[in-house]
DSSP file (Angstrom, degrees, kcal/mol; ACC not computed):
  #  RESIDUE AA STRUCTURE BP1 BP2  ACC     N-H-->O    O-->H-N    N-H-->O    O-->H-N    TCO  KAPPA ALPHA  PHI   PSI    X-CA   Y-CA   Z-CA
    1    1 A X              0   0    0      0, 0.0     2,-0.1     0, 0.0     3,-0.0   0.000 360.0 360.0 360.0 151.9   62.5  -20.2  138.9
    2    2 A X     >  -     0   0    0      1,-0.1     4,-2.0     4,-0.0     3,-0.4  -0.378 360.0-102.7 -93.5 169.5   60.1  -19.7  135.9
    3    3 A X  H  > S+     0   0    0      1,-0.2     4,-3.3     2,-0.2    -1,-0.1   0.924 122.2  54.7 -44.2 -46.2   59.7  -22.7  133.0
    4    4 A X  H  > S+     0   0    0      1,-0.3     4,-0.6     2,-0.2    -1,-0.2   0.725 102.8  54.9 -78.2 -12.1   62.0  -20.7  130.7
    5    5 A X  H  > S+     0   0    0     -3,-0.4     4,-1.6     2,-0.1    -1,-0.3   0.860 108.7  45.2 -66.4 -57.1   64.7  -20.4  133.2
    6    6 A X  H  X S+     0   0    0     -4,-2.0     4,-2.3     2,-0.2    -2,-0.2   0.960 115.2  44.9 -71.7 -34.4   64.9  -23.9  133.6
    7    7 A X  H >< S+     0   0    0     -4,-3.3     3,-1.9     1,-0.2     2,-0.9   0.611 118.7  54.1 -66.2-104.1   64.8  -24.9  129.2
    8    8 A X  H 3X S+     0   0    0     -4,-0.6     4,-2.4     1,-0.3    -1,-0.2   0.300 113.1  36.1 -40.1 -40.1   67.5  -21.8  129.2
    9    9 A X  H 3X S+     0   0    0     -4,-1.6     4,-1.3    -2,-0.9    -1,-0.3   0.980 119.0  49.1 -78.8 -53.2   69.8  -23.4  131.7
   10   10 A X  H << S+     0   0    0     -4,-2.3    -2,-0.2    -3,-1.9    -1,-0.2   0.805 116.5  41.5 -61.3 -42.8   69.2  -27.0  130.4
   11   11 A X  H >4 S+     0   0    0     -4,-0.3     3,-2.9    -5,-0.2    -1,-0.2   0.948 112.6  60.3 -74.3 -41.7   69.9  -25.8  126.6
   12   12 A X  H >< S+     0   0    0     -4,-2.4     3,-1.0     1,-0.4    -2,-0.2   0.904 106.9  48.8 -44.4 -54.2   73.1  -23.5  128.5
   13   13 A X  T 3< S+     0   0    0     -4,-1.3    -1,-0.4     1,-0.3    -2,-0.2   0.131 116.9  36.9-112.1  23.4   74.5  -26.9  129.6
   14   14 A X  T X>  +     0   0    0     -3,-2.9     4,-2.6     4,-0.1     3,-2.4  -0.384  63.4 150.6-137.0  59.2   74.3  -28.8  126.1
   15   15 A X  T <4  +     0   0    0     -3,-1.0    -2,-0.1     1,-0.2    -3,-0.1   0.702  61.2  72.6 -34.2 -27.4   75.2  -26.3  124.0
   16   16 A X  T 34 S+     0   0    0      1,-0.1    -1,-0.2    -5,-0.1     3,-0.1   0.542 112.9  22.8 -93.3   2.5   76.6  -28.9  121.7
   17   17 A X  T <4 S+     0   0    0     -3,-2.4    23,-0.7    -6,-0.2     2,-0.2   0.381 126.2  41.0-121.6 -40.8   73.1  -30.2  120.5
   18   18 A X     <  +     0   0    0     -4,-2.6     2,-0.3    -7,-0.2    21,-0.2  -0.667  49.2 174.5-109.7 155.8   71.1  -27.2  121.3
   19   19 A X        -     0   0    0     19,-0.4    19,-2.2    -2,-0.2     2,-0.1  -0.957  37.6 -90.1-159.3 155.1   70.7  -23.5  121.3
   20   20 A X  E     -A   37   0A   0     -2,-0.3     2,-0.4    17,-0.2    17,-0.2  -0.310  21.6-163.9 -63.0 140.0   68.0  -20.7  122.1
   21   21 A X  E >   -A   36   0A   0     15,-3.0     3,-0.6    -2,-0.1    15,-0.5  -0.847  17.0-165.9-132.3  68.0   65.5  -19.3  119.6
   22   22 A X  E 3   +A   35   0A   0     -2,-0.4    13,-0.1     1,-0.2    71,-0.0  -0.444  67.9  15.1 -42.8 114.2   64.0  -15.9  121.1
   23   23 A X  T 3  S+     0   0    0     11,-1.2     2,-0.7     1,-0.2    -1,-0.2   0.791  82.9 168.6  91.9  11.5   61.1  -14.5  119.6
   24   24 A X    <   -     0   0    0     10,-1.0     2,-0.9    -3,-0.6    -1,-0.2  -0.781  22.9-164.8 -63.7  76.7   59.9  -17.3  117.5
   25   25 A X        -     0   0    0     -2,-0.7     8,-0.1     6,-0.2     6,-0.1  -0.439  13.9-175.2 -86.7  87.0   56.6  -17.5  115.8
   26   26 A X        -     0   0    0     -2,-0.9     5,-0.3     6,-0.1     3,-0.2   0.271  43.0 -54.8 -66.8-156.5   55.9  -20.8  114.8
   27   27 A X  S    S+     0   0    0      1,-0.2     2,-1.1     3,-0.1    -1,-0.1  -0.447 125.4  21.1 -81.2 144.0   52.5  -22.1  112.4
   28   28 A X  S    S+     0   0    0      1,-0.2     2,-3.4    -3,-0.1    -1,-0.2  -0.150  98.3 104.3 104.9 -61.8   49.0  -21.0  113.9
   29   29 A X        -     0   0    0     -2,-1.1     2,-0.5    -3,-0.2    -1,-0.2  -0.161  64.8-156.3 -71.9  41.9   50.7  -18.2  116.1
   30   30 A X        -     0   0    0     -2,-3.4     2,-0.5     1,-0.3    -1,-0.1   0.285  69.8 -36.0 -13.4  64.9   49.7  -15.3  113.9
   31   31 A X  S    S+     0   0    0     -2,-0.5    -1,-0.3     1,-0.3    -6,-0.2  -0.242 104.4 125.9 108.7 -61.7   52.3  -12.8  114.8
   32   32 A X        -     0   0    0     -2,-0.5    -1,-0.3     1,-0.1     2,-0.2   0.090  52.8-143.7 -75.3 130.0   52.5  -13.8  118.4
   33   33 A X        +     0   0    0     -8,-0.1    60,-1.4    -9,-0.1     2,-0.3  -0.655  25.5 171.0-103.7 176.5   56.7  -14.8  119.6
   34   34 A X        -     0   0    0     58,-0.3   -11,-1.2    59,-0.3   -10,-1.0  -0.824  38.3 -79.1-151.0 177.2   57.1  -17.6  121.9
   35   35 A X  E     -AB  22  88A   0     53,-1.0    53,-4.2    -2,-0.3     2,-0.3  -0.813  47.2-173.0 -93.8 151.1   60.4  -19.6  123.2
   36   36 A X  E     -A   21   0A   0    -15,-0.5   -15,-3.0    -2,-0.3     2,-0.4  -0.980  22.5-138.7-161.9 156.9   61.6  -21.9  121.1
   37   37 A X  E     -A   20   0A   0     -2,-0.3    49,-1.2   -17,-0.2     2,-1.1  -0.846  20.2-140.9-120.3 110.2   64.4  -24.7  121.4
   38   38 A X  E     -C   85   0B   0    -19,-2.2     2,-0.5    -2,-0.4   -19,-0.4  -0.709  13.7-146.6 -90.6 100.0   66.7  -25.0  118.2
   39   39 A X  E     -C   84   0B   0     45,-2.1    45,-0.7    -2,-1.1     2,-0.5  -0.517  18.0-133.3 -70.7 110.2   67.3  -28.8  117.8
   40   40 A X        -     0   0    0    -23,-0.7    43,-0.1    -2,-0.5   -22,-0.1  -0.719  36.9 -87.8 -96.9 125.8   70.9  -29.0  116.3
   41   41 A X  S    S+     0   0    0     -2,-0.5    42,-0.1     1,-0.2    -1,-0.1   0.415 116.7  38.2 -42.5 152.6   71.1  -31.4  113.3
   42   42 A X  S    S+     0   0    0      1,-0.4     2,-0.2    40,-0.3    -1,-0.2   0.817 106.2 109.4  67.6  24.8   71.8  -35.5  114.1
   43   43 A X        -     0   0    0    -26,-0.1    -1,-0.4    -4,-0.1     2,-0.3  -0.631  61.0-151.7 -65.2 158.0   69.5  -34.4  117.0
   44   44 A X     >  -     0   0    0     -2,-0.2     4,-1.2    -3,-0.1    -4,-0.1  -0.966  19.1-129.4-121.1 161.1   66.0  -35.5  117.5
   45   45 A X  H  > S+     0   0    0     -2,-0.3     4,-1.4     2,-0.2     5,-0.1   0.723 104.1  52.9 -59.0 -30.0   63.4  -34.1  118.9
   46   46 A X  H  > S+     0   0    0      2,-0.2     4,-3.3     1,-0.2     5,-0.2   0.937 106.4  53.8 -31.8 -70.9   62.3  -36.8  120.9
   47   47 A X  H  > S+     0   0    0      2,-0.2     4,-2.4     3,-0.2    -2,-0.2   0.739 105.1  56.8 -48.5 -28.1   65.6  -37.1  122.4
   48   48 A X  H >X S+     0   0    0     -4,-1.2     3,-1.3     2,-0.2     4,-0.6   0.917 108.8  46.3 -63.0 -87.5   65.5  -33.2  123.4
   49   49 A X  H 3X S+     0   0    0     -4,-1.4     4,-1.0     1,-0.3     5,-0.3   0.708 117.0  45.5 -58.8 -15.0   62.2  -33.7  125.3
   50   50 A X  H 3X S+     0   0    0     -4,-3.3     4,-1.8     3,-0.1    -1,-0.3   0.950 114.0  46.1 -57.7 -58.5   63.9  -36.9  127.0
   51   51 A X  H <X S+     0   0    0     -4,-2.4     4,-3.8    -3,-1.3     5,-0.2   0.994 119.0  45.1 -41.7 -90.9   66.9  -35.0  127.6
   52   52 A X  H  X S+     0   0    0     -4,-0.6     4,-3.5     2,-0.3     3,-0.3   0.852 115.0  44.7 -19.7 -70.9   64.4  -31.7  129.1
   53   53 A X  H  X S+     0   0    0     -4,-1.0     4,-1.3    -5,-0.3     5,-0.5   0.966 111.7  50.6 -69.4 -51.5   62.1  -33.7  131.3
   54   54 A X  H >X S+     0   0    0     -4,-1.8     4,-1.3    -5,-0.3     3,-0.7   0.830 115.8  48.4 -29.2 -39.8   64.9  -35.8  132.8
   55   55 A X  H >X S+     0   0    0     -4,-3.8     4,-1.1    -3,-0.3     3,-0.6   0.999 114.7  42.8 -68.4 -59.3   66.7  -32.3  133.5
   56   56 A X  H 3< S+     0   0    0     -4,-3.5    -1,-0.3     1,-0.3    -2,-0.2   0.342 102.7  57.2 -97.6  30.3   64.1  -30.9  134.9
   57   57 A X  H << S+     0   0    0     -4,-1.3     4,-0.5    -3,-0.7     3,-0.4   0.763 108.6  57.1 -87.8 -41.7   62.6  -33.4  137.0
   58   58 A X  H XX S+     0   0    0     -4,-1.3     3,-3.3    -3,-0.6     4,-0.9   0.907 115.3  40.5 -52.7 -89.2   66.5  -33.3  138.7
   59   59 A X  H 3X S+     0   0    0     -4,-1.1     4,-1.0     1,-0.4    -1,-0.3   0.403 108.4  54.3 -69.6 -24.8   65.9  -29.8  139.3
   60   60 A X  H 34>S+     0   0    0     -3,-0.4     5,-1.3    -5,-0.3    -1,-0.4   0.661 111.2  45.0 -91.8 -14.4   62.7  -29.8  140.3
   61   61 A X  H <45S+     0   0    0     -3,-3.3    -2,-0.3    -4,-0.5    -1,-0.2   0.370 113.4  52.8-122.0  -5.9   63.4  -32.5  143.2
   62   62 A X  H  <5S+     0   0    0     -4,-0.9    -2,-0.2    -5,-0.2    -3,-0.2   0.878 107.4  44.3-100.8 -15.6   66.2  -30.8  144.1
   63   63 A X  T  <5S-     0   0    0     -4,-1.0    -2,-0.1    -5,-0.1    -1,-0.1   0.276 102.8-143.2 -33.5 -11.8   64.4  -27.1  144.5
   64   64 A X  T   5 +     0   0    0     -3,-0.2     2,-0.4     1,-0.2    -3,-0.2   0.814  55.6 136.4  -5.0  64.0   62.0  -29.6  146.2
   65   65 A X      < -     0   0    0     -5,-1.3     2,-0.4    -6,-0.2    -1,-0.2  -0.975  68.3-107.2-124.6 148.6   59.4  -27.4  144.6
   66   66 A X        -     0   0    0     -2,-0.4     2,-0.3    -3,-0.1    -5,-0.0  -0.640  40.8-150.4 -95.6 123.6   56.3  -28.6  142.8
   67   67 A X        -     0   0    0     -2,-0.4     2,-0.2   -11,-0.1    -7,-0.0  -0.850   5.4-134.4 -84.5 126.4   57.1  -27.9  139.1
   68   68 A X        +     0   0    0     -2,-0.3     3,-0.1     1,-0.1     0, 0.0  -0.676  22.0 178.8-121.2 123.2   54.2  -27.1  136.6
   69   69 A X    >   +     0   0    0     -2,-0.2     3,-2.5     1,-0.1     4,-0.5   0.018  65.6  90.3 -84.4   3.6   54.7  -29.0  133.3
   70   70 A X  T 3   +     0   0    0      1,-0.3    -1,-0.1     2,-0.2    -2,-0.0   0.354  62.1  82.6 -94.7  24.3   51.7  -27.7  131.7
   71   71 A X  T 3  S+     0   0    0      1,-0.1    19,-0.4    -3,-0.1    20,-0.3   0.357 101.4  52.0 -90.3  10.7   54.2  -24.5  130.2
   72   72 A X  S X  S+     0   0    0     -3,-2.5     3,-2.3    18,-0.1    -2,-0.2   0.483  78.5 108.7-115.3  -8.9   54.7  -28.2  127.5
   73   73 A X  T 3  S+     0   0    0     -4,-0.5    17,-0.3     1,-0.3    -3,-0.0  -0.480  89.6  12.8 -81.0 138.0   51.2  -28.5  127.1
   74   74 A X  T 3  S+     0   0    0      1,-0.2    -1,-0.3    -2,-0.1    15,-0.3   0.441  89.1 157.2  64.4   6.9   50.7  -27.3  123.2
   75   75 A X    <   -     0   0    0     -3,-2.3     2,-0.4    13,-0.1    -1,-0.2  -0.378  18.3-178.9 -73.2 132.1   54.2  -27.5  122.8
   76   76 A X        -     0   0    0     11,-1.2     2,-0.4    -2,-0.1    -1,-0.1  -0.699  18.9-141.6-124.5 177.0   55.2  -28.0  118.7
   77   77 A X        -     0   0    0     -2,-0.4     2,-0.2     9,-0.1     9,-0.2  -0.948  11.4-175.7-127.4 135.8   57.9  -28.5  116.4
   78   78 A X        -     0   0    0     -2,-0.4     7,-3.5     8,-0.3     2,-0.4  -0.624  34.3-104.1-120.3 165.9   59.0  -27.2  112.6
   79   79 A X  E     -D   84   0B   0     -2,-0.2     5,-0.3     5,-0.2     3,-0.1  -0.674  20.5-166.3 -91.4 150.9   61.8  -28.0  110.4
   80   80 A X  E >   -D   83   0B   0      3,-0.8     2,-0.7    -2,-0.4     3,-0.7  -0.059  54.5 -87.3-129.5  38.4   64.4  -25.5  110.2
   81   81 A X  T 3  S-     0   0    0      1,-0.2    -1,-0.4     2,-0.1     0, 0.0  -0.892 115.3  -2.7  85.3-121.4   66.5  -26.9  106.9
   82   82 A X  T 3  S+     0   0    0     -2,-0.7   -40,-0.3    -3,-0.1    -1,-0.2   0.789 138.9  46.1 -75.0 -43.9   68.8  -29.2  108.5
   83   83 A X  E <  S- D   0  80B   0     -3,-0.7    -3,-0.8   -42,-0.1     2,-0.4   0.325  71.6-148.4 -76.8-147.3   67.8  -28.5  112.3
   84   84 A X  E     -CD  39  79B   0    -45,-0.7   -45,-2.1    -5,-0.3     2,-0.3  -0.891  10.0-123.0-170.7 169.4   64.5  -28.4  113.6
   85   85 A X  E     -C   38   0B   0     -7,-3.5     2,-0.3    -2,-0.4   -47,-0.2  -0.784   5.6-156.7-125.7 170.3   62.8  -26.4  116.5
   86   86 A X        -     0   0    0    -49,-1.2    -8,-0.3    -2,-0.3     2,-0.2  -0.576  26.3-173.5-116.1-179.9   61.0  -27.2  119.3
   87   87 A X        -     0   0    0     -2,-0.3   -11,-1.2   -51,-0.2     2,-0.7  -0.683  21.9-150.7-145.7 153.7   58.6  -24.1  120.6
   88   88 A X  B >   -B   35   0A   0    -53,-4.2     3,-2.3    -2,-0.2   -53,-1.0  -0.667   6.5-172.1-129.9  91.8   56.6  -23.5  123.5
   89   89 A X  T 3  S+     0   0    0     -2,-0.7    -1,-0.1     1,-0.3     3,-0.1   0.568  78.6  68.9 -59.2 -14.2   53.9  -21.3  122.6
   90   90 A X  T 3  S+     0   0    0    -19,-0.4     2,-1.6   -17,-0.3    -1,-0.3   0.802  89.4  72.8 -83.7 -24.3   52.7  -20.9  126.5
   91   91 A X  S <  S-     0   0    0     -3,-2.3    -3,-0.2   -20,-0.3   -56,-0.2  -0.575  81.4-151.8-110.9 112.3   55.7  -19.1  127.2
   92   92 A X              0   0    0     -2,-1.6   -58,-0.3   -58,-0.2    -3,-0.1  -0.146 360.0 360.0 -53.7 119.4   55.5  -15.7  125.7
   93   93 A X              0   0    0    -60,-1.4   -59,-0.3   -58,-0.1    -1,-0.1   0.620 360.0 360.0-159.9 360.0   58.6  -14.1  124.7
């Protein structure tokens, strides 16, 4: 399973803080869309990427396949009004 399978599945199963943001071109990214993780307000970001690695460490030892973290490497975040985003500019989409 790719990185973006596992944030899709992880956001899929807390729907009630989070939801997917396709096609997202955050600051920097001239043009270019990326994945990105829509932070639902009286969320934090922090808490997402607590939430995220916890998940996918679970998932990753029970796949018992060595999991690549480096799709988080550059990963940033904007405000969105009330919400914020998360986005992961290594995974193109």
């Amino acid at each position: 399973m790719q990185a973006a399978d596992y944030i899709r599945n992880f956001v899929a199963e807390n729907d009630d803080k989070y939801s997917i943001y396709e096609g997202y071109s955050g600051r920097g990214m001239f043009g270019e869309k990326c994945l990105g993780v829509t932070i639902n307000e009286g969320n934090s970001c922090m808490e997402f990427m607590i939430d995220m690695t916890s998940y996918l460490a679970k998932m990753s030892a029970s796949d018992d396949s060595d999991f690549d973290l480096g799709f988080a490497e550059g990963m940033c975040s904007d405000a969105l009004g009330k919400d914020s985003i998360v986005y992961f500019p290594a995974i193109q989409g």
